[in-house]
N, C-alpha and C positions, 0 to 999 in steps of 0.2 A: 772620864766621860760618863755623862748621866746615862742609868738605866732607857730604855724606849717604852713608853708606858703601851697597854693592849689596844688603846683610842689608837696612838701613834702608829704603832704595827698594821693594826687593821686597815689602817687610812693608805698606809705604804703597799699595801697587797690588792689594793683595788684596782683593776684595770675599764677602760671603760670596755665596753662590747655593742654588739648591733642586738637587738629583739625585736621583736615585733609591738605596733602600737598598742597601749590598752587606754581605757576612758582617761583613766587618772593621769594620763600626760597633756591633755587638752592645755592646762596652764602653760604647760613646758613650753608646748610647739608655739603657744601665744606669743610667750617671752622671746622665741628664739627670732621667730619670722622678722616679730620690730626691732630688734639689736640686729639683724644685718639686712633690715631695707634698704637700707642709702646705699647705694651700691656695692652690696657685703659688712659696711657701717652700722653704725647704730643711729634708728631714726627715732627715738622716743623724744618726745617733743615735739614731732617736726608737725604733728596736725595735731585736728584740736581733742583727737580723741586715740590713743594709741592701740585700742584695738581693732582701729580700722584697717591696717594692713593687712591682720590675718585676718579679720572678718573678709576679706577680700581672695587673699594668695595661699591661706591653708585652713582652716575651721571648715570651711567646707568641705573641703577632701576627706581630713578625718571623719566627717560627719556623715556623709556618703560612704564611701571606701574605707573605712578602717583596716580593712584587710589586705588593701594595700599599701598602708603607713607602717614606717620603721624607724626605730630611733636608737641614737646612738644613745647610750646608757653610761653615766660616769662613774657604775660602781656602786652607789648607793638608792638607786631605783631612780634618781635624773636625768631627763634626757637633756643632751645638751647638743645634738645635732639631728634630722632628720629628711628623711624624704617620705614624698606623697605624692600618689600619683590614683590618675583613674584610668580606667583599659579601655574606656568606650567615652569620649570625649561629645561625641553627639546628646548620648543619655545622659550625660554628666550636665550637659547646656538644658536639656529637658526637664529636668529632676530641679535643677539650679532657680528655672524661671517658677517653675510650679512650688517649691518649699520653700527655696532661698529669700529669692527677690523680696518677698513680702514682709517677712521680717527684718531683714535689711532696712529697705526704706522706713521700714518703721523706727528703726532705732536711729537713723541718720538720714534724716527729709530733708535736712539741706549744710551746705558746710557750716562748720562750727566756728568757734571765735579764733582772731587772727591769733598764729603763735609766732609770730616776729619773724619766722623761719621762710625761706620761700627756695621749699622744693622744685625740682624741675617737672616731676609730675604731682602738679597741684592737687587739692584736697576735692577741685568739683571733678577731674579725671578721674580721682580714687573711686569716689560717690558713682559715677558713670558706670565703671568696670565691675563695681560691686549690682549696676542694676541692668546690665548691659551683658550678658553671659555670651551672645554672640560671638561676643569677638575670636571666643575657642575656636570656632568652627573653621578651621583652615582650610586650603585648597588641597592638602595633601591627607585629608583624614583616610582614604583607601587606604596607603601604603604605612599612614602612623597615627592608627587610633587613638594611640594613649599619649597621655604629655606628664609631666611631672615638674614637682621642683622639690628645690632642696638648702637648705640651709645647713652652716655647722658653725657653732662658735669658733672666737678664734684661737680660745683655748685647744680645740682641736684638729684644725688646717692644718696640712700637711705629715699627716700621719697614714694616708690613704682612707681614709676611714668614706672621703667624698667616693672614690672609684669601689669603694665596696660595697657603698649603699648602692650605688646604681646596678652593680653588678645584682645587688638581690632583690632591685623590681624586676630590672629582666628578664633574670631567672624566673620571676613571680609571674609573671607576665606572658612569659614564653610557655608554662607551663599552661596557661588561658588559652591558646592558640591565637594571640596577641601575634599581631607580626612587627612591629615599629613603633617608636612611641618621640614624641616631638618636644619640646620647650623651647620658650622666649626667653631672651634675656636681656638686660639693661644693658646695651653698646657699651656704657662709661666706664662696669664692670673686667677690665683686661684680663686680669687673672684667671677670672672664671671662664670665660673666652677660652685661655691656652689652656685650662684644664680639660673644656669639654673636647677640645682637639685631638688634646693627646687621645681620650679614652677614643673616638674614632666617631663622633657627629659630625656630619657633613649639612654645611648651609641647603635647605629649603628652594625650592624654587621661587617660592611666594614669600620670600627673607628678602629685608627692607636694611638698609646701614643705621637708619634708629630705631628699629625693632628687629632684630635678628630672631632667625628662627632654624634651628636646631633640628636633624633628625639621626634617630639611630636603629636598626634592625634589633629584635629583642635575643635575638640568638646572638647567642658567644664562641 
């Protein structure tokens, strides 16, 4: 049997782990967001510009809050899963209309060229929710300030690493004097559905059966 060269060994001793967000993962969470837009799929292709999703559902988070972004690390300084969340969803919509919007629209004034594809949430709904920050603002922001979301490749589903991340915004969060924090999620997603279950989010008052809304107490 061949020797195992030091590349080989090293490569075998790598585990991934959770850290904390730093600049240099900006590409990562990019990459990550659009390989599981489609309902935890991969939506590259599907509009006409592929960093419209995170320009949308994470770039701004990190860009705001870094201090409450975490990513799962595969070892070699990659992230290859993450969460991102903000504590104060209101200021997060303020800060959004005032730095975001503007540059947004500036890079995407109107949808791009057809890509054969036809998403269920089209490219002028993306355009919308990227100029449209409102829509955060839910009926339940007293009891759950903060919302988050999360992605992990599927090289890493089902290793717990989803229920650990959430456990250490909470923790993050809880430490804030955060008391709840909310997310939406895509209906056609089931999986992610039975997972936020298990961990103990209960349906919204203001949760719709084609936009589901999530809440959870930040304490454990």
């Amino acid at each position: 049997m061949p020797e195992q060269t030091s590349a080989e060994a090293a490569a075998e001793s790598r585990h991934p782990f959770i850290r904390p967000y730093r600049a240099s993962d900006r590409g990562d969470v990019a990459r990550i967001c659009t390989l599981t837009a489609a309902g935890g799929g991969d939506a590259t292709g599907v509009y006409s510009d592929d960093l419209l999703m995170p320009e949308v559902f994470a770039l701004p988070y990190v860009t705001f809050a870094p201090e409450l972004a975490f990513v799962v690390d595969d070892g070699t300084g990659r992230a290859v899963g993450y969460i991102i969340g903000v504590a104060d969803t209101a200021a997060f919509v303020d800060w959004w209309n005032r730095e975001w919007t503007p540059g947004f629209v500036a890079r995407h004034p109107e949808p791009g060229p057809a890509t054969g594809r036809d998403p269920k949430f089209t490219e002028q709904e993306l355009l919308d929710a990227g100029r449209k920050p409102e829509r955060m603002l839910i009926a339940e922001l007293d009891g759950y300030p903060a919302h988050l979301h999360i992605d992990l490749l599927p090289e890493l589903q089902g290793q717990g690493f989803g229920r650990r991340l959430i456990d250490t915004l909470r923790d993050a969060l809880a430490e804030r004097g955060v008391p709840g924090l909310h997310l939406s999620m895509d209906p056609g997603n089931v999986s992610a559905r039975a997972f936020y279950d298990r961990l103990g989010f209960v349906e919204l008052a203001s949760s719709k059966p084609n936009s589901p809304l999530l809440g959870i107490p930040t304490a454990r």
